[in-house]
C-alpha positions as CSV (number, residue, x, y, z in Angstrom):
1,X,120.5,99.5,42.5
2,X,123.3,99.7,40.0
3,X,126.6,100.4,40.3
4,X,128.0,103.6,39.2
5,X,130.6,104.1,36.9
6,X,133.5,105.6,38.7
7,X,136.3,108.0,37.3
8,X,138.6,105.2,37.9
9,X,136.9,102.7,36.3
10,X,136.9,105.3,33.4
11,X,140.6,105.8,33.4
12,X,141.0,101.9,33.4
13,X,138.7,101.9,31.0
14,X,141.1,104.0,29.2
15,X,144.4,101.7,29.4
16,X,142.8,98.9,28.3
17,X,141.6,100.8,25.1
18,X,145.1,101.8,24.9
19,X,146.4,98.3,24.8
20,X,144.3,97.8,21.7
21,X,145.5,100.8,19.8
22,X,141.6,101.6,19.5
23,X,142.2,105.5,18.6
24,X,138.5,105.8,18.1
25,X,137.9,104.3,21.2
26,X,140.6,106.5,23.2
27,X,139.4,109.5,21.4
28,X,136.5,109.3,22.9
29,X,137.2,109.2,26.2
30,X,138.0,113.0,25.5
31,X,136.0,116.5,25.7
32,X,136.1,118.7,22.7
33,X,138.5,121.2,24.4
34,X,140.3,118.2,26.2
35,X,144.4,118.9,26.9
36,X,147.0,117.0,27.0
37,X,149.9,118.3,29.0
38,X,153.4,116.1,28.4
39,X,155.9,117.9,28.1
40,X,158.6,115.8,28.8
41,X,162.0,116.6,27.6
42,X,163.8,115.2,25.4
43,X,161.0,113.3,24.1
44,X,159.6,113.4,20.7
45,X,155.8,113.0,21.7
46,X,156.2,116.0,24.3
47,X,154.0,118.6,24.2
48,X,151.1,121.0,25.5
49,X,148.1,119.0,22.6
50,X,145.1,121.4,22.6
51,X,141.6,119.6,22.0
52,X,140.3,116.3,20.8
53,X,141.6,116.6,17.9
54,X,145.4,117.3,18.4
55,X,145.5,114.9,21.2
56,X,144.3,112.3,18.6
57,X,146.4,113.1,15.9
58,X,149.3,114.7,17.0
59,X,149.9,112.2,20.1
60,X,147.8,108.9,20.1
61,X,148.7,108.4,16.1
62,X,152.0,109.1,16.6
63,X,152.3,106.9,20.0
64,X,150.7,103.7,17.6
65,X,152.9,104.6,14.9
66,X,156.0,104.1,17.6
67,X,153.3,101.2,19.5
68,X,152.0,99.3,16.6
69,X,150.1,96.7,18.8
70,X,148.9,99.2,21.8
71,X,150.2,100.2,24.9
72,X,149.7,97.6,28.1
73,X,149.5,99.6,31.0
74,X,149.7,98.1,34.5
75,X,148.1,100.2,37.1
76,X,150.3,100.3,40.1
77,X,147.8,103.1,42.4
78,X,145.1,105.0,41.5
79,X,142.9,107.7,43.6
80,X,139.7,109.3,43.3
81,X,139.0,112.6,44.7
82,X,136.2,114.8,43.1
83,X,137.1,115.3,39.5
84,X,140.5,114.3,39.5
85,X,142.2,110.7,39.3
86,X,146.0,110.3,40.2
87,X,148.2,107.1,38.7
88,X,150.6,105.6,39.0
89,X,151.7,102.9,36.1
90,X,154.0,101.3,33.8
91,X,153.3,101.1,30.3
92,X,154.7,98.2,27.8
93,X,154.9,97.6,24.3
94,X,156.7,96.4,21.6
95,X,158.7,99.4,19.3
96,X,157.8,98.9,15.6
97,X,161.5,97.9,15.1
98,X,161.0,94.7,17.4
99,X,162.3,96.8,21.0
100,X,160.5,96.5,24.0
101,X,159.4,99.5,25.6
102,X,158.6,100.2,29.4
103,X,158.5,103.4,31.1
104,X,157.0,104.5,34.3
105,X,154.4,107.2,34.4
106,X,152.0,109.3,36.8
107,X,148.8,110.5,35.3
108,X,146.7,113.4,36.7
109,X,143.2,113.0,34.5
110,X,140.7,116.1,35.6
111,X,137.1,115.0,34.6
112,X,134.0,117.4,33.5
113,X,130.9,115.3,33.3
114,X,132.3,112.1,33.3
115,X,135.0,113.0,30.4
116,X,138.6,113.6,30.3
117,X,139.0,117.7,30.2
118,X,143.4,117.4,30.8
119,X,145.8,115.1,31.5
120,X,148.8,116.1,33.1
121,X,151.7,113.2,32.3
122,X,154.9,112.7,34.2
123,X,157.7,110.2,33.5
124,X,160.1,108.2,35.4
């Protein structure tokens, strides 16, 4: 018997695509009516991003314009229950003027057939 795919391996999954900058690859990992709830003061990628779409362009570009080389996310917990994933993690990267960057996070990904439908994002 094979293994299943879990939600967490599919939000793991996701950090590691983010630590490429793969916005195809991210993108994907989203339905068509996806949301992206960040609204995070203070903060000029804050914001309620409705859809695919505006989570791709008016986020994740802006995120790699700021992230040139990706986002390394260290997972620090995750949990599982029904649709929903919790985390807790730190991303890294490297600023496009030569700054490092590290911030905490917690993630709330809700799931609809094995895709991201929302993500709710907190920061430290």
């Amino acid at each position: 018997m094979e293994n299943a795919v879990t939600l967490v391996d599919t939000v793991t999954a996701f950090f590691a695509a983010g630590a490429t900058g793969d916005l195809d690859a991210l993108t994907e990992f989203f339905a068509e009516d996806a949301i992206w709830d960040n609204r995070i003061d203070n903060d000029p990628m804050g914001g309620l991003y409705e859809g695919r779409d505006a989570i791709r362009t008016e986020l994740l570009e802006l995120l790699f314009q700021f992230l040139p080389n990706g986002i390394t996310t260290t997972i620090e917990r995750i949990i599982e229950s029904g649709n929903t994933v919790v985390c807790l993690n730190t991303g890294y990267g490297t600023t496009v003027e030569g700054q490092q960057f590290t911030k905490r996070y917690a993630h709330i990904f809700d799931f609809r057939n094995g895709v991201v439908t929302r993500v709710t994002e907190f920061r430290a």
